[in-house]
C-alpha positions as CSV (number, residue, x, y, z in Angstrom):
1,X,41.1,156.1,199.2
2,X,45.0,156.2,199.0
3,X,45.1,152.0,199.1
4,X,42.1,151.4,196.4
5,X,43.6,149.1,193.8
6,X,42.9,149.5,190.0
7,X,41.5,146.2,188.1
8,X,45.2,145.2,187.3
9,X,46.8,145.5,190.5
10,X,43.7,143.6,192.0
11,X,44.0,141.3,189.1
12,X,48.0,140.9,190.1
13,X,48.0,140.8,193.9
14,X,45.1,137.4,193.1
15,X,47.3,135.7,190.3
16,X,50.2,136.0,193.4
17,X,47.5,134.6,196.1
18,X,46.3,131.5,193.9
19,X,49.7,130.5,192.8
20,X,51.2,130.9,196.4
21,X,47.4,128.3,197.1
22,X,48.5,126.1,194.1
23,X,52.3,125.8,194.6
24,X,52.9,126.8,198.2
25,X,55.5,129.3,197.1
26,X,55.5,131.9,195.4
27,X,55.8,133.1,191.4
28,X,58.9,134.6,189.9
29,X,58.0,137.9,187.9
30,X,58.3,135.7,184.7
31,X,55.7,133.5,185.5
32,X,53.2,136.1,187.1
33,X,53.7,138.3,183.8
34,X,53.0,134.5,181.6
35,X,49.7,133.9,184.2
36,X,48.8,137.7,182.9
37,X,49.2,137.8,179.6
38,X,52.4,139.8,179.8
39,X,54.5,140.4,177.0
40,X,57.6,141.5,179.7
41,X,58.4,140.6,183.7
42,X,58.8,144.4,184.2
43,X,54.9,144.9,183.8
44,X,54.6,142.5,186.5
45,X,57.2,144.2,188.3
46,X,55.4,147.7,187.9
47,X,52.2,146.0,189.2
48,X,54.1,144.3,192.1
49,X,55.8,147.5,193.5
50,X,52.8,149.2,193.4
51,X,51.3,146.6,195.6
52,X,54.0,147.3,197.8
53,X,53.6,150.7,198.1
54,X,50.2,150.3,199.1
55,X,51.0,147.6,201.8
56,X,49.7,145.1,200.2
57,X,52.7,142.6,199.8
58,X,56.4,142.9,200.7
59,X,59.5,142.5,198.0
60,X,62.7,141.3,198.4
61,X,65.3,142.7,196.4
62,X,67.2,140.5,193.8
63,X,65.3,137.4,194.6
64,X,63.5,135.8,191.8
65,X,60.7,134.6,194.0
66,X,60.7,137.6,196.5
67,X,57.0,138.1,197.3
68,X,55.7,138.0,201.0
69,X,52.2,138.9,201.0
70,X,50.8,140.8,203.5
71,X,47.0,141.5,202.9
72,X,44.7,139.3,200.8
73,X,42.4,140.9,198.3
74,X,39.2,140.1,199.8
């Protein structure tokens, strides 16, 4: 199935959904990639497009909190 996620986009797409719960907005790239044990925001980014490809969420360019989500992961 084209929109199956692996472990770490699932992993990603519920860091996103419990922080948008806590905080009632939603993380910047740095803080998802902290919440993940990131070393770098780009591995967060990687993870974050690919949820977008896959229709999970929606980005918005050059916006340091520019996540809409879309579909939940359960």
């Amino acid at each position: 199935m084209a929109n199956a996620l692996t472990p770490r986009q699932l992993q990603t797409l519920q860091e996103v959904e419990a922080f948008l719960s806590a905080h009632n907005y939603p993380p910047t790239r740095a803080e998802l990639a902290e919440l993940m044990g990131m070393a770098s925001p780009n591995g967060a980014q990687e993870h974050l497009e690919a949820l977008e490809e896959k229709g999970f969420l929606k980005l918005t360019p050059n916006t340091a909190r520019g996540i809409r989500l879309l579909r939940s992961s359960s």
